[in-house]
C-alpha positions in Angstrom: 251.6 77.4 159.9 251.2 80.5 158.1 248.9 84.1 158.7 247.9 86.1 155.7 247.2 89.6 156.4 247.3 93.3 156.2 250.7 94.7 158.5 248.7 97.3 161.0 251.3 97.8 163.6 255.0 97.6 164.1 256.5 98.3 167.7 260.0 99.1 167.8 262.5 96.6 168.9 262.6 96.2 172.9 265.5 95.2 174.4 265.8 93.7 177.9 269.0 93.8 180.3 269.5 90.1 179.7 270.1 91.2 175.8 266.8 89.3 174.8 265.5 91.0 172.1 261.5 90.6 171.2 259.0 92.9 168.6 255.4 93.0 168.1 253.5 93.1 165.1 250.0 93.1 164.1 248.7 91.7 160.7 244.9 92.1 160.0 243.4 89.1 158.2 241.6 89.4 154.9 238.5 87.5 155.7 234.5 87.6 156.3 235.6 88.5 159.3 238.9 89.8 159.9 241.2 89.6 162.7 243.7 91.4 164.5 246.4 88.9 165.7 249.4 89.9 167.5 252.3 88.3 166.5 256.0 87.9 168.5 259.1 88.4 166.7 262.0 87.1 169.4 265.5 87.3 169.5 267.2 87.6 166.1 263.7 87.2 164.1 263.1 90.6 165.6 264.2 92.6 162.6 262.8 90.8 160.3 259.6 93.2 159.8 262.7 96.0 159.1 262.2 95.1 155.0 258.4 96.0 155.5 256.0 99.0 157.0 252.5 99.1 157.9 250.0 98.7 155.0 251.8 95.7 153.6 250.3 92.5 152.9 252.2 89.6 154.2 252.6 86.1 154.7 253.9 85.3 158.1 255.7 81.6 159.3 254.1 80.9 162.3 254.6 78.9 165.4 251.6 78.8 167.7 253.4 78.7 171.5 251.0 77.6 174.5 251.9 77.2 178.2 250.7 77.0 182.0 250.8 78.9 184.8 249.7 78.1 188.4 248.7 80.8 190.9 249.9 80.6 194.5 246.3 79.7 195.1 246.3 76.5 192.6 244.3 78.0 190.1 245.8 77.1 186.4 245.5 79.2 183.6 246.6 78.2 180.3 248.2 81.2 177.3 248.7 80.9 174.0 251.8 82.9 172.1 252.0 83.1 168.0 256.0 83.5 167.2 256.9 84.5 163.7 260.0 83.3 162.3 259.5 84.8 158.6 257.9 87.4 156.7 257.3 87.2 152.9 255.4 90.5 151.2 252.9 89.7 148.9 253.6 90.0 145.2 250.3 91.6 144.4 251.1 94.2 147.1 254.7 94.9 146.4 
């Protein structure tokens, strides 16, 4: 799957003791009604947003990443994830 969009946020790169390595961005659809949609770029996708900065328009490879959880109580709750795994800057926008 792909997102189109404006790039409205890059966080910097976290790092965690493990080595895991994970960065957020936020693309802003161009639609009636636009959305904001947080996207996860994880281990070594995370610099690909490096070759871009906020304001560009992008098409982002998407993977859409659901899972479970189960409180101690029983109660199951279900989250969704959107993983990028490529970036390509529009031509109009370059």
């Amino acid at each position: 799957m792909e997102i189109k969009g404006e790039i409205i946020r890059i966080a910097p790169v976290e790092t965690f003791a493990s080595g895991f390595q994970k960065r957020n961005i936020v693309i802003r659809t161009q639609e009636s009604y636009p959305q904001e949609i947080l996207i996860e770029l994880l281990k070594d996708k995370a610099d690909l947003a490096d070759a871009h900065k906020e304001g560009d328009t992008v098409t982002v490879g998407i993977n859409i990443n659901g899972r479970m959880w189960e409180s101690p109580t029983g109660e199951k709750k279900w989250f969704n994830t959107i993983v990028g795994w490529k970036i390509i800057k529009d031509a109009a926008g370059a």
